[in-house]
N, C-alpha and C positions, 0 to 999 in steps of 0.2 A: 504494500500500500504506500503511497507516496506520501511523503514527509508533507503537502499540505494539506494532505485527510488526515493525519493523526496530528497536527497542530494544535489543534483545539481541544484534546482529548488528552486524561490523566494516565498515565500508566501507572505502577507502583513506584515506583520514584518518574519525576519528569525527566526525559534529556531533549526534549523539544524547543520551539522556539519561544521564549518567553511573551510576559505582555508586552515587554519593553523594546522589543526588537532583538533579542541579544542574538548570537549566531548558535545555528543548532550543531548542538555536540553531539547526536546520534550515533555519529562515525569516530567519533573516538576512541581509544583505547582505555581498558578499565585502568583504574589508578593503582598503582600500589598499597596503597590502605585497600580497595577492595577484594585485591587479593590474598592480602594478609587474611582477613577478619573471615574471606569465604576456606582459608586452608585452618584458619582456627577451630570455626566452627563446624568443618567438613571431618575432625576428628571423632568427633562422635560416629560417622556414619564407618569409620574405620572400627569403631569398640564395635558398632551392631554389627560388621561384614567379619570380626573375626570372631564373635563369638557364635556367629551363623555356622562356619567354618570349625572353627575347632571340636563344636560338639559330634562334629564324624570321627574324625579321629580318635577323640575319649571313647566311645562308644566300644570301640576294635580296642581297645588298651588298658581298661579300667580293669577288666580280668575280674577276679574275685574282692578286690578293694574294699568296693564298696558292702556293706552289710555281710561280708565273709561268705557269699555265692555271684557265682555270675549274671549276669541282666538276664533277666525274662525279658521278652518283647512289649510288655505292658512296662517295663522297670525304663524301658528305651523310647517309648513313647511318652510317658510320663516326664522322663528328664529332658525330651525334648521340646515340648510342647508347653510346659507351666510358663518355659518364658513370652511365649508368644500371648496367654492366657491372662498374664500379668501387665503383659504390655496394652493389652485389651483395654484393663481397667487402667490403666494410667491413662490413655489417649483423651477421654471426653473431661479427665478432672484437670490436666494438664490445660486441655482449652482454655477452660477459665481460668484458672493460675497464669498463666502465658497474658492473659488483658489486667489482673490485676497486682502480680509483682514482673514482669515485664519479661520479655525473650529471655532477655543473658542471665537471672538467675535461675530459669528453668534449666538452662542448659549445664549450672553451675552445680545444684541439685540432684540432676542427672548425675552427675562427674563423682562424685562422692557415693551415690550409690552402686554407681560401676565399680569403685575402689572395692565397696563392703562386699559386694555381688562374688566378685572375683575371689579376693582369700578364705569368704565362706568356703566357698566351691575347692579351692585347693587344701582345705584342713578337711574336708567332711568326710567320715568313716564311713556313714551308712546311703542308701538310696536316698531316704525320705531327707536327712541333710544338704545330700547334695539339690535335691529338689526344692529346698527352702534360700540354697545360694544361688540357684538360677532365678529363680522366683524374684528374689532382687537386682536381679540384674533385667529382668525382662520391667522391674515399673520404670527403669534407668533406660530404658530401650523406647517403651512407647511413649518419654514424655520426649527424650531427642530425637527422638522421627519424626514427630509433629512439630517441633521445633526450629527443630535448624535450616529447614527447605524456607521457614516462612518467615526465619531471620535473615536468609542469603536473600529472600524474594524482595523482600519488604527494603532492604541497603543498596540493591542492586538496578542499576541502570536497566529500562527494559529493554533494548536490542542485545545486553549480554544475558538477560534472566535466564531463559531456558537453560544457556552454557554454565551457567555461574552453580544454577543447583542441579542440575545435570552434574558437576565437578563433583555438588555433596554426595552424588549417587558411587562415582568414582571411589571415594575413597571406601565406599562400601566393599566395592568388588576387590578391592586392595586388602581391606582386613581379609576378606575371604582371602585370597590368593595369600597373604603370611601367614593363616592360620592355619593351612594346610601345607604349607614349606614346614610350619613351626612343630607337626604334628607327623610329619615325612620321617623330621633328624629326629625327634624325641618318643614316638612311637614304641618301639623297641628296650626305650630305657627304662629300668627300674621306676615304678610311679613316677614315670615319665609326663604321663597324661599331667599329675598334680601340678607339673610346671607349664603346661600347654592353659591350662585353665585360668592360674595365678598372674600371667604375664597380660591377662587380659586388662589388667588395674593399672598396667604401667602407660600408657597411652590416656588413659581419665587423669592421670596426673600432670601428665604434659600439657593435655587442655587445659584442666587448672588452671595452671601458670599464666596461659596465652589469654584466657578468657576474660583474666580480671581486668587486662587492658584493654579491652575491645569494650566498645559505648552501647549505646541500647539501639534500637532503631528511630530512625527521627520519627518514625510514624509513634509507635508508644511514646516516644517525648510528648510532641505535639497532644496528644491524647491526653497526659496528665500536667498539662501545661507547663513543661520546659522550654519552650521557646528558645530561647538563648542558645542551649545543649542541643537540641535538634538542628540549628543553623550550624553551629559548629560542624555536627558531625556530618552533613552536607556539605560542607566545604571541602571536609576532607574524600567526599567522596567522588564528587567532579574536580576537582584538585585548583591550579592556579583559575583566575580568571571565568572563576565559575557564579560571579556574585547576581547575575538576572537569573540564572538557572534556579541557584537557589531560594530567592526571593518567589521567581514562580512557583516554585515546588510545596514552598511553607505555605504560600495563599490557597495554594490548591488544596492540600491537606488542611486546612482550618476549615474552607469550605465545605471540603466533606464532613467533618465535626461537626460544624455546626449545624448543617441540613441535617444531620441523622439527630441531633441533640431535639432539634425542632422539630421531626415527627415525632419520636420519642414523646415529646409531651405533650402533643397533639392529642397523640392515643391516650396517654394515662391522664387528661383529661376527661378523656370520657371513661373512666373504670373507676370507682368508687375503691376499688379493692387498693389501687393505688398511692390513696392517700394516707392507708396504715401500715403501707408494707415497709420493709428498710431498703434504703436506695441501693443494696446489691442485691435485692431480689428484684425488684423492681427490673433492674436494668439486666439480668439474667433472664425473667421471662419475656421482655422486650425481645432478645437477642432472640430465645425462641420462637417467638411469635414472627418475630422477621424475617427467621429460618426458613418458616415451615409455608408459611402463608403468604409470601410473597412470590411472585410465581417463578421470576429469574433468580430467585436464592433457592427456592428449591429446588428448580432446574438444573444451575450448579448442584448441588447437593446430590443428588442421582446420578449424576455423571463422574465427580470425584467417588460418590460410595461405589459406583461399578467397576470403576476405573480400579481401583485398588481391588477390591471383591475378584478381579479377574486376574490380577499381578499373582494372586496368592492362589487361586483354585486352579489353575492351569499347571500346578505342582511342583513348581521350579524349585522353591526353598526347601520342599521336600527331599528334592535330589540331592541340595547342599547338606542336607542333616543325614541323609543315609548314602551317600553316595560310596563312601568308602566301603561301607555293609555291602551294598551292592556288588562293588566291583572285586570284591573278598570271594561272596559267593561265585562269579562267574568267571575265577580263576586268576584274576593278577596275581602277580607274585607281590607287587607293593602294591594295596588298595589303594593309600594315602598319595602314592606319589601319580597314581592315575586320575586320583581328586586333584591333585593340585593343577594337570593339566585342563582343565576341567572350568578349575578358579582361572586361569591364566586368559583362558578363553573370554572370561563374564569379563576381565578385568581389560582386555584388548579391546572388544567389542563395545565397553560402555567409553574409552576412546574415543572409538569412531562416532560413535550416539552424540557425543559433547562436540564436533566438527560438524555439525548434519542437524542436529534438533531446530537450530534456527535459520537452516537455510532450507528444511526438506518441510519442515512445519510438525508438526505434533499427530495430529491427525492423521497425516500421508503414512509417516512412517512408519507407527499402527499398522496401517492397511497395507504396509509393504513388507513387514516382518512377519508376523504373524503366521500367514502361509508357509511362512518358512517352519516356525517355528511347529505348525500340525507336521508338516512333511517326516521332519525329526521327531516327533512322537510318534508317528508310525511306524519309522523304521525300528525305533524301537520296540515297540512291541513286534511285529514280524520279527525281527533277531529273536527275542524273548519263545517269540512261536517255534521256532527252529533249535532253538538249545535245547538238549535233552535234560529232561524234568525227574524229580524222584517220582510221581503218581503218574494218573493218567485221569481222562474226562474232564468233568467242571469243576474238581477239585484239585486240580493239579500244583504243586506245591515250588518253592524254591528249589533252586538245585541246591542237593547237600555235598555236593562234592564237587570242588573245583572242573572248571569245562576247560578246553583245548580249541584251538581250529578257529574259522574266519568271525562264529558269530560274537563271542565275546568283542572283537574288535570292531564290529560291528553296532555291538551296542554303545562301546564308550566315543565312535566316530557320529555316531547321531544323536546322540547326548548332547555331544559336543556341537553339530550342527545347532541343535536345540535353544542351548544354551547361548552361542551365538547371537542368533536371530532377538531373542529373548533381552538380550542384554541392550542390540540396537531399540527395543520401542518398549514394550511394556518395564521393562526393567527402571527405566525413567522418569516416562510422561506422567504416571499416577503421580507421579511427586510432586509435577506442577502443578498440584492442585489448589494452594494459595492462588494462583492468578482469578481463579474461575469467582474467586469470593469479594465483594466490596468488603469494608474493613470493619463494618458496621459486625458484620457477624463471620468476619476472617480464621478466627481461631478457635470459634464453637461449629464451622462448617469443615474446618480441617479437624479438629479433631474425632468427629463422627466417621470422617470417611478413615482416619488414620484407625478409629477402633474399628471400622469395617476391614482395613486390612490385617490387623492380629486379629481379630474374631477369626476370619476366613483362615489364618495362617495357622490357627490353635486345633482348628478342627483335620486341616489336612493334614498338621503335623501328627496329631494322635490318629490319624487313622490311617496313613498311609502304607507302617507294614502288615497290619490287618488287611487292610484288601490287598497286599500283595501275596498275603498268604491262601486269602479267600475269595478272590476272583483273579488270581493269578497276575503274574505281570503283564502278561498280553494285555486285558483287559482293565488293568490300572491304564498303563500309558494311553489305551484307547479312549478310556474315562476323560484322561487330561483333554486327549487333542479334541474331544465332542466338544467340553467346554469351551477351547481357545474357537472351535467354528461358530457354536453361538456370541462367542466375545466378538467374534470380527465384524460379524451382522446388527450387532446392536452399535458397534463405533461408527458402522457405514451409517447409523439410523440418526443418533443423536451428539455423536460428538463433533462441535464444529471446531474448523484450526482456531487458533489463537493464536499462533505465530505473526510479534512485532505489533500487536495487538494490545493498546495501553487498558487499563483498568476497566472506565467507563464504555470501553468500546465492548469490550466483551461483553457487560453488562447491558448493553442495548443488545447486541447475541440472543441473550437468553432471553430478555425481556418480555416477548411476544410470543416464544417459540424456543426451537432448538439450535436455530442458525445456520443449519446445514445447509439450507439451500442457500442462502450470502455465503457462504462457506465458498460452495461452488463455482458460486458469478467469479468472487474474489481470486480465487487461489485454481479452478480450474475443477475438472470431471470428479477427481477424487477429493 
C-alpha cells in the first residue's frame, strides 16, 4: 500500500509522515536500542524453545531417577504437558497484570520463576516433584509468551513488526536447537538429564540483568500518564532527528486514550451497576464487554484464538516433546542427535520466515506452507505404514524393537520437510497477534488467544503417545495433516493480510466483516 494511504492511519508505533510535514522514516533502519531491547526481551522465547526441547531428551535419560522406577507413559505425559496446563492459566491473568503493572515487570516475574522452575526440576527425586518444577516453569512460560511479542509489537516500528517479533519466535527455535545439542553431549552422562534441566535458569538470569534497563512501552506510559518517559523512550526508538515523529506518535496514542476513556463512560453511564463497582472492575468488565460485543474485536478475537488453536493441534510441539522417543523407537543409534537435526531445521526455516513475513505478507504464506506442511505428515504416516509393527489390525502398536532400511529415514526426512514448512508460516504468524487488537482490549485479546494456545498444547501434549499407541502412528500423523486441511480453508475464509498495515487500518478490516475480500483487491488472488 502506498505511503499516502497509510499516512493518515496509526500503526502500533507511527513511522509515517507527521502533522507537521516531517519526512517519512518508513524506510529506515531499526535503531540500535531496538535491537537491543527486541534481543533482550527475545530471551524468554529462548527459556520457552529450550525447555520445549530438552524435555525429549530427559524423557530417554531420567532412567529410574525419578520415584526409583522408570516413566510409565502416563508418568511422560504428565511431565510433559503440566507445563503447557500451567501456562494455560497464566495467559488470561497475565493479560490483566500486563495493563496494570506494565510489560517489563511481567517479563521480570517471568524470569525469577524460570530461575525456581529450573533447580526445582534439577533437585527432584520423585515424578510428582519433578511435575510441580515444571508446573512452574510453565506459569513462567505463559505469562512471556503473551508478553514479549506485545512488548517487541507495541516498541516496534510497523514496517519492521512482523521481522522484529518474528526475531522473538527465533530465539524460540534457538532454545530448541541448544537444548537438544545440550541433551546430545549430556544424555549419556551420569544424571546427566539433572544438568540439561538446571541450565534452563541460567539464561532467566541473563534476562534479569538486560531487562532492568530496558523502559516500559510508550504505549503503557502514555496509559498511566508518563508522558515525559514515553517521549523519551521514542526518541530513542526513531533515534536522531526523530522529534515530529514522535510528537505524532504521543498525539496519536493520547487520542486513542482518550476516545476509549470516553466510551468507557459513555456506557457506565448508562449501568447503574457502575456507580458501586471499584474502578478495576469496572474497567475489567468494560475490556470484556469491548471484547466480546464489539464486532471487529471479536472478529480479531477468533482469528488470533484459531490462529494459535491451529499452531498447536496440527502436532508440531508434540514432535518437539517426543521426538527423541520416536526416533529411539524406529532405530537411530543417537535419538537426540537426530532431534537436534530436527531443531536445526525449525531454527533455519524460522530464518527465512523473518526475510519473507513482511515482504510475502502473513496470510500468503499461510497459504503457501501449509500444503507443504500436510505433504510431510503424510509421508509420514505412509513411512509409519510400511515399518514393521509389533501387532497387526487396528490395534497395531509401536515398534519395540529398533527398524533398519529406507523407512526410518524416511520418517525423520518428512518430519523434517514438516517441520520446515511449519516453521516458515504457522510457526510465526499466530504471534502476531497483538497487531489484530486496538489497545483498548490489546492484552485481554492476547491473552485468550495465548490461553487458546496452551489449552490446545496441554491437550495434545497429554494425548499424543496414547493415540500413538491406540490409533497407531499412521493415523496420529493423519489426524494432524486433517487438521492442518481444515486450518488452511478456514485462513482462505477469514484471515485477511495485515502486512504494512498500521493499527486502525486493520481495525477498519475487521470492522464490517473479515476483510478478505480488500484483502484481495489489495495484495492480489491469494
Amino acid at each position: 500500500m502506498a505511503g499516502d494511504d497509510t499516512a493518515a492511519h496509526e500503526p502500533l508505533i507511527l513511522d509515517d509522515i507527521s502533522s507537521h510535514g516531517d519526512v517519512t522514516r518508513g524506510d529506515a533502519k531499526p535503531t540500535l536500542f531496538i535491537w537491543a531491547l527486541t534481543f533482550a526481551a527475545g530471551i524468554s522465547g529462548l527459556l520457552f524453545g529450550y525447555d520445549t526441547g530438552v524435555i525429549s531428551s530427559t524423557l530417554i535419560s531420567v532412567g529410574t531417577d525419578l520415584s526409583q522406577r522408570p516413566l510409565t507413559i502416563l508418568d511422560k505425559s504428565l511431565i510433559t504437558s503440566c507445563t503447557s496446563l500451567f501456562a494455560l492459566v497464566a495467559s488470561p491473568v497475565t493479560g490483566v497484570l500486563a495493563d496494570k503493572l506494565g510489560r517489563k515487570w511481567i517479563i521480570i516475574i517471568a524470569d525469577a520463576l524460570f530461575v525456581i522452575g529450573a533447580l526445582w526440576q534439577a533437585l527432584a527425586q520423585s515424578v510428582w516433584s519433578m511435575i510441580v518444577g515444571r508446573s512452574i516453569v510453565g506459569l513462567a512460560v505463559g505469562g512471556a509468551s503473551l508478553v514479549v511479542p506485545m512488548y517487541i509489537a507495541e516498541l516496534a516500528p510497523s514496517a519492521f513488526r512482523g521481522r522484529l517479533v518474528t526475531l522473538s519466535v527465533l530465539f524460540v527455535t534457538a532454545g530448541q536447537m541448544v537444548a537438544y545439542f545440550v541433551g546430545w553431549r549430556l544424555s549419556a552422562a551420569d544424571h546427566g538429564w539433572r544438568w540439561m534441566v538446571g541450565l534452563g535458569g541460567l539464561p532467566a538470569v541473563i534476562q534479569l540483568g538486560l531487562i532492568l534497563l530496558l523502559p516500559e512501552t510508550p504505549r503503557w506510559l502514555m496509559a498511566v500518564g508518563k508522558v515525559d518517559l514515553a517521549r523519551t523512550v521514542l526518541k530513542k526508538v526513531y533515534g536522531a532527528g526523530s522529534h515530529g515523529v514522535v510528537e505524532s506518535t504521543l498525539r496519536a496514542i493520547d487520542m486513542e486514550i482518550m476516545e476509549e476513556e470516553e466510551a468507557t463512560n459513555t456506557r457506565h453511564l448508562h449501568t447503574d451497576l457502575a456507580k458501586i463497582r471499584p474502578l478495576w472492575i469496572q474497567k475489567l468488565h468494560d475490556g470484556w464487554t469491548q471484547l466480546f460485543y464489539v464486532g471487529g474485536n471479536r472478529r480479531a478475537l477468533i482469528i488470533a484464538c484459531f490462529l494459535q488453536f491451529l499452531q498447536q493441534s496440527c502436532g508440531f510441539n508434540s514432535l518437539m516433546y517426543f521426538s527423541a522417543t520416536i526416533f529411539s523407537l524406529v532405530g537411530f543409534d543417537s535419538p537426540t542427535l537426530a532431534s537436534l537435526s530436527v531443531a536445526v531445521t525449525n531454527c533455519i526455516f524460522t530464518i527465512v520466515a523473518i526475510i519473507l513475513i513482511d515482504r510475502i505478507g502473513r496470510r500468503r504464506i499461510l497459504l503457501y506452507s501449509i500444503p507443504v506442511m500436510i505433504l510431510g505428515l503424510s509421508l509420514t504416516a505412509v513411512s509409519f505404514y510400511f515399518l514393521p509393527q509389533s501387532g497387526s489390525g487396528a490395534h497395531e502398536r509401536l515398534p519395540r524393537e529398533p527398524q533398519t532400511g529406507i523407512w526410518p529415514v524416511l520418517i525423520l526426512l518428512s518430519i523434517i520437510l514438516y517441520v520446515g514448512s511449519y516453521a516458515l508460516g504457522l510457526g510465526n504468524v499466530p504471534w502476531q497477534q497483538s497487531e489484530l487488537f486496538p489497545l483498548s482490549v490489546r492484552s485481554m485479546g492476547s491473552g485468550l488467544a495465548t490461553s487458546t494456545n496452551w489449552g490446545t498444547n496441554f491437550i495434545v501434549g497429554l494425548s499424543f503417545l496414547p493415540m500413538m499407541q491406540t490409533l497407531t502412528p499412521v493415523w496420529t500423523f493423519l489426524v494432524y495433516a486433517s487438521v492442518c486441511v481444515l486450518g488452511w480453508f478456514c485462513i482462505w475464509n477469514i484471515y485477511p493480510e495485515t502486512k504494512g498495515l498500521g493499527l486502525e487500518e486493520v481495525g477498519e478490516l475487521l470492522k464490517d466483516g473479515w476483510g478478505v475480500k480488500a484483502t484481495r483487491k489489495r495484495v492480489g488472488s491469494s
